[in-house]
C-alpha positions, 0 to 999 in steps of 0.5 A, spaced: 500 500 500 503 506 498 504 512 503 499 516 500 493 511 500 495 510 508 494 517 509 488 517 507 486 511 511 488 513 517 485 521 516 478 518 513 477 514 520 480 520 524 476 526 522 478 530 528 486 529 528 491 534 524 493 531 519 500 533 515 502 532 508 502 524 506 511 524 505 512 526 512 513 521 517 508 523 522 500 522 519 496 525 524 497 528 531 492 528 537 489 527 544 484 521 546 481 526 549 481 534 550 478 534 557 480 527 561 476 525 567 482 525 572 487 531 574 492 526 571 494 520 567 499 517 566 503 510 562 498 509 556 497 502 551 494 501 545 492 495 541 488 493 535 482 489 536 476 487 532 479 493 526 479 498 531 484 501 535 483 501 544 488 505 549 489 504 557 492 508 561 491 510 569 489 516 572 486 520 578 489 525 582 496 523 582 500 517 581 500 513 588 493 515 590 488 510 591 483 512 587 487 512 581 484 507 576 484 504 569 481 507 563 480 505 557 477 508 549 477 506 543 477 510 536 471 508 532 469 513 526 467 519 529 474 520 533 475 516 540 470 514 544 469 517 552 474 515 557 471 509 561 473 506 568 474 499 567 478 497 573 479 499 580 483 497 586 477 496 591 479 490 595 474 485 599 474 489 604 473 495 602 480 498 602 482 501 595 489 501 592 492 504 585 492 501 579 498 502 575 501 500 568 496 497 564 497 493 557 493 491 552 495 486 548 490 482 542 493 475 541 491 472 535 486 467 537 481 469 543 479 475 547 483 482 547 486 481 553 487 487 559 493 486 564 494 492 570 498 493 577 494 494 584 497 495 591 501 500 594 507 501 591 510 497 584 515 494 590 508 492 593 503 491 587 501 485 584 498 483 577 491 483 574 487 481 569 481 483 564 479 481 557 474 483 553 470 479 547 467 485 543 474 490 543 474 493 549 466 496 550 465 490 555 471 487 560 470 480 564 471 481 572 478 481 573 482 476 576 489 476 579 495 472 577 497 467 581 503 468 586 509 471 583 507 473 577 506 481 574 506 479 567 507 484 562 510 490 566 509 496 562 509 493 555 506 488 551 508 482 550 510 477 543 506 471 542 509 465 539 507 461 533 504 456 538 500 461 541 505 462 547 505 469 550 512 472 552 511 477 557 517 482 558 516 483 566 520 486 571 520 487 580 523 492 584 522 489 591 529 486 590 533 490 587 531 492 579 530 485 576 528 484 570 524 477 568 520 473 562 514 470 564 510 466 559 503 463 558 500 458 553 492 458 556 490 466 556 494 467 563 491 461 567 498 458 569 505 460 567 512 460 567 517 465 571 524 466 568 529 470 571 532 475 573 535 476 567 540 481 570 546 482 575 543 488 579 550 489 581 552 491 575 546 494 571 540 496 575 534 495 570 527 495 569 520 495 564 522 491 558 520 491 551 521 485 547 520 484 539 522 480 535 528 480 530 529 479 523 531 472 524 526 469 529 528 472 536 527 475 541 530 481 542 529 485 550 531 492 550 529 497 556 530 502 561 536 502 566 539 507 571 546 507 568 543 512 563 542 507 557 538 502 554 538 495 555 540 490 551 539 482 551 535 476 546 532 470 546 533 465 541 528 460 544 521 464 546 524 467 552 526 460 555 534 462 555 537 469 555 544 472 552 547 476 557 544 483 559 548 489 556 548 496 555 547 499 548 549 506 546 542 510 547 541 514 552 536 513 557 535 517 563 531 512 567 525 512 563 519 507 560 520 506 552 517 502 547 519 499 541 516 494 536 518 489 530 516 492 523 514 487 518 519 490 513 524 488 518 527 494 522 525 496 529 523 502 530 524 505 538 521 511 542 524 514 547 527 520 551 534 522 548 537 524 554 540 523 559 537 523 567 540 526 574 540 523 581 536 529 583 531 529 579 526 523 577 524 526 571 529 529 568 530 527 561 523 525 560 522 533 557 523 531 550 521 524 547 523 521 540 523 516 535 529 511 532 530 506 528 535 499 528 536 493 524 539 489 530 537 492 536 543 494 538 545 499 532 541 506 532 539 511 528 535 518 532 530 519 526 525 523 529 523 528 535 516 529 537 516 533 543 520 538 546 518 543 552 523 545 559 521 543 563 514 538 562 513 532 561 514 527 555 513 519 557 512 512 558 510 510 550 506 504 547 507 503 540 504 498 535 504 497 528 497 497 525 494 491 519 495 497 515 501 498 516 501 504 520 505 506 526 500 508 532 505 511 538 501 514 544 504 517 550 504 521 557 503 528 556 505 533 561 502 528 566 495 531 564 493 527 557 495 522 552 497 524 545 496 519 539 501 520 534 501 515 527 506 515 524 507 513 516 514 508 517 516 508 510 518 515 511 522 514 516 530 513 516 534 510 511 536 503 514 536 497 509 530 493 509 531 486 511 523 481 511 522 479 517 521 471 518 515 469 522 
């Protein structure tokens, strides 16, 4: 499908959003919603479910706050849906938690699935789940996880040709650890590796993983030693490479990345780095970058840029369309949707990615 046929698609489903020309990379720029329903939101996710697109995220008064819970829309014809509360921290008793990080993700057989966080602090919380049939208008009750397991993190998992589900996953009670865990029956049980690195040497957390043009897996994600982290996997999670540091600044701060089908591996990030004073420091700007091996980076594009505020936790998929969906934190008070157009952007070779 050419460039110009998919800036059409996306502006005819999009009437509300600001499009640009069809030979820049970036299609259309928006919010889900102009006035959200909490003071804040934060640590977005979105899918493609039933030919429609479905965004998450947790909001309420601030992060931390008990009455902080998950909320979802979904982009039909006439723009994004109002935003709904689909899940809280409510507990038999009657004491409340927050809710953090939730991640859609729409395996190939079966219902979109919703995992999220509940409890305290993410050193305290514990994992659940939600599903929904119809593409995220109705959610089944949610069910915790059992014991020891988060399941994905911040980011989306990578499913197997067998249907397993590979779910990048980390803890911070021990130190920062980051883990696998898979599922093959829709996250009824499951199996837990890790942790994957030593904390004495990288401190890191929230990964990503995609897959690599030859099959693997590849995990990168967020550290404190001011770059990204990099391992793989060439058996779907069972056994990992050693954890190292690639040359991409990171200043202690959620990405994301997906595995494009021409190959390459597009990245968003904050390009800077962080400081021990300031837990926000670097997130005032958020970019897009693109790789043939996880390992080997080109900075492509900027999205944001602005002293002082608050530009982070990105989610990004690619679309059946070909389109690239990127949503994310802004300045703490709404989550922008961006499209991008990936066949203008970058000029790494392509190489065909193997299934």
């Amino acid at each position: 499908m050419s460039a110009i046929v998919l800036w059409f698609v996306a502006v005819s489903f999009l009437p509300r959003s600001r499009a640009v020309p069809s030979g820049d990379a970036v299609v259309l720029r928006e919010f889900i919603c102009d006035s959200m329903p909490t003071p804040q939101c934060h640590a977005s996710t979105i899918a493609e479910s039933h030919g429609r697109l479905v965004a998450a995220w947790f909001g309420g008064e601030y992060e931390h706050h008990p009455g902080v819970g998950i909320w979802v829309s979904q982009r039909t014809e006439g723009g994004w849906t109002k935003p709904v509360e689909v899940a809280n921290g409510v507990q038999s008793d009657g004491t409340r938690f927050p809710c953090w990080n939730p991640v859609l993700f729409q395996p190939r057989q079966g219902p979109l699935m919703l995992f999220y966080k509940a409890g305290a602090s993410p050193s305290a919380w514990w994992g659940m789940l939600m599903t929904s049939d119809d593409g995220g208008e109705h959610w089944s009750s949610p069910r915790r996880l059992p014991g020891g397991v988060i399941g994905p993190v911040k980011n989306k998992p990578v499913e197997c040709g067998d249907g397993l589900l590979v779910c990048p996953s980390s803890t911070e009670d021990h130190g920062w650890e980051v883990w696998c865990e898979t599922t093959g029956d829709g996250g009824v049980t499951w199996k837990v590796t890790g942790p994957l690195n030593d904390t004495a040497a990288i401190q890191a957390i929230q990964p990503t993983f995609v897959r690599g043009k030859d099959g693997e897996i590849i995990a990168l994600g967020r550290t404190k030693q001011q770059k990204m982290f990099f391992m793989r996997s060439s058996d779907c999670g069972s056994s990992w490479s050693p954890m190292r540091l690639v040359d991409v600044p990171n200043p202690n701060s959620g990405i994301d990345a997906a595995g494009l089908c021409d190959g390459r591996i597009l990245l968003v990030y904050n390009h800077a780095t962080g400081s021990a004073e300031h837990w926000d420091a670097g997130r005032d700007v958020i970019d897009v970058a693109m790789s043939s091996d996880g390992i080997h980076w080109s900075k492509e594009l900027e999205l944001e840029r602005e002293a002082g505020k608050e530009f982070s936790y990105p989610a990004v998929i690619q679309t059946s369309d070909g389109l690239v969906h990127i949503t994310y934190t802004w300045k703490r008070t709404k989550i922008r949707h961006v499209i991008l157009n990936p066949s203008s952007i970058g000029s790494i070779p392509l190489v065909k990615r193997k299934t």
